[in-house]
N, C-alpha and C positions, 0 to 999 in steps of 0.2 A: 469436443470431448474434454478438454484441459476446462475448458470455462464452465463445463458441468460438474466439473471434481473440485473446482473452489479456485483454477488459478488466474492472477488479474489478467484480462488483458494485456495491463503494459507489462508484465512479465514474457510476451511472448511474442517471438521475433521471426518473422518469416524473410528465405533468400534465397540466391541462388545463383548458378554462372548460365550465361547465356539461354538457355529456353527455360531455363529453372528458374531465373531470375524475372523473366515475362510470367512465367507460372505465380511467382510469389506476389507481381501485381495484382494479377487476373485473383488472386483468391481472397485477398488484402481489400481488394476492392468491393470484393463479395462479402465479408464478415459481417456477420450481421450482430453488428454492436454499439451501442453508443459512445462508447471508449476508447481512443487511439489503440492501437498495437506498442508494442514495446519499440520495437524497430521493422524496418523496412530496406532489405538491399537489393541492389543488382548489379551484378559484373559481367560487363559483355551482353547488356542485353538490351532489348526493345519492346515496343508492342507497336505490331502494325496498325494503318490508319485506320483499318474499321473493326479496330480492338471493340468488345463490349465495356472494358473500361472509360473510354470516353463517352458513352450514351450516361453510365451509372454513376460519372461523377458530374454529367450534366444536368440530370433528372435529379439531382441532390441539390446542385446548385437554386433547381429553380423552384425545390419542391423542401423545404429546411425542414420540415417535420422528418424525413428519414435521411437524419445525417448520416456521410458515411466515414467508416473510422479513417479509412486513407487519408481523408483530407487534413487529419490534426496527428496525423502516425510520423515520424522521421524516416527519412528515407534516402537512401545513400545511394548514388550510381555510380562506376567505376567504369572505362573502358581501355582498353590496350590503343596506345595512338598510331599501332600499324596492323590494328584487326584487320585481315583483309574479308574476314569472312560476315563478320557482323559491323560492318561499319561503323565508326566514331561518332560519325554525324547520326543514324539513326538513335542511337542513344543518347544524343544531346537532342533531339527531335522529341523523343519519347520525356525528357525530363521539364523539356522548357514547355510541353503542350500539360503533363502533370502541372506548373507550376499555375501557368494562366487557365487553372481550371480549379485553381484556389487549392490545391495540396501547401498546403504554410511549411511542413518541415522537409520537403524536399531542398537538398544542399545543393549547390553547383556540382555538375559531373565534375569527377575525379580522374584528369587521363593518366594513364600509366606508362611514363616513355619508353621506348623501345619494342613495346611487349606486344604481341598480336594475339592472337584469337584463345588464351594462356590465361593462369592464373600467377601470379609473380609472388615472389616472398616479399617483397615492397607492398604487395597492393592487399595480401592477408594481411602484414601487419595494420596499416592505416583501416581496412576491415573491423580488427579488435581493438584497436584503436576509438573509432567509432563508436563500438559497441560498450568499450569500458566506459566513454562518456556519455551513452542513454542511460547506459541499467545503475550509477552510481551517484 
């Protein structure tokens, strides 16, 4: 709707904490655009193994006529390093399998010490943080 009223792509950022963050892959990876997204977050989150995201950025890979925007969009993952609920490791699973599937602006996960399944004021700020340094 935003891209039919005139606004770029990379002005627009999709994100989320824990299943909002798996949501913002899953739709990020579905845009149907030739243009990166503005940005790309997740906190606390993952996509499991037989996410449709890895079929859709495999079929990109081997199919380059439908590039898809994920692969050139930034993308930040953040998690709590005593999530007991979303695991660390799945989120580092979920980012290293984006990276070797050619995502280029996926950054190293961002762990968050102390913090479990939570959103911390350390891990908003390094959030806008992020964010000040795509959109500027």
């Amino acid at each position: 709707e935003y891209i039919e009223q005139g606004v770029p792509s990379r002005k627009i950022c999709l994100g989320g904490f824990s299943m909002g963050g798996g949501i913002a892959l899953q739709t990020a990876a579905r845009f149907e655009g030739s243009q990166p997204l503005g940005a790309v977050f997740c906190l606390s989150s993952y996509l499991c193994d037989d996410s449709m995201v890895w079929s859709l950025l495999e079929e990109t890979r081997t199919n380059d006529t439908n590039r898809n925007s994920l692969l050139s969009s930034p993308i930040l993952m953040m998690h709590g390093e005593s999530d007991g609920f979303v695991l660390p490791e799945w989120g580092e699973r979920t980012r290293r399998r984006l990276a070797d599937l050619g995502c280029e602006g996926v950054r190293p996960l961002v762990p968050i010490p102390y913090a479990g399944h939570e959103m911390t004021r350390e891990e908003l700020a390094q959030l806008f943080e992020f964010l000040n340094t795509v959109y500027t």
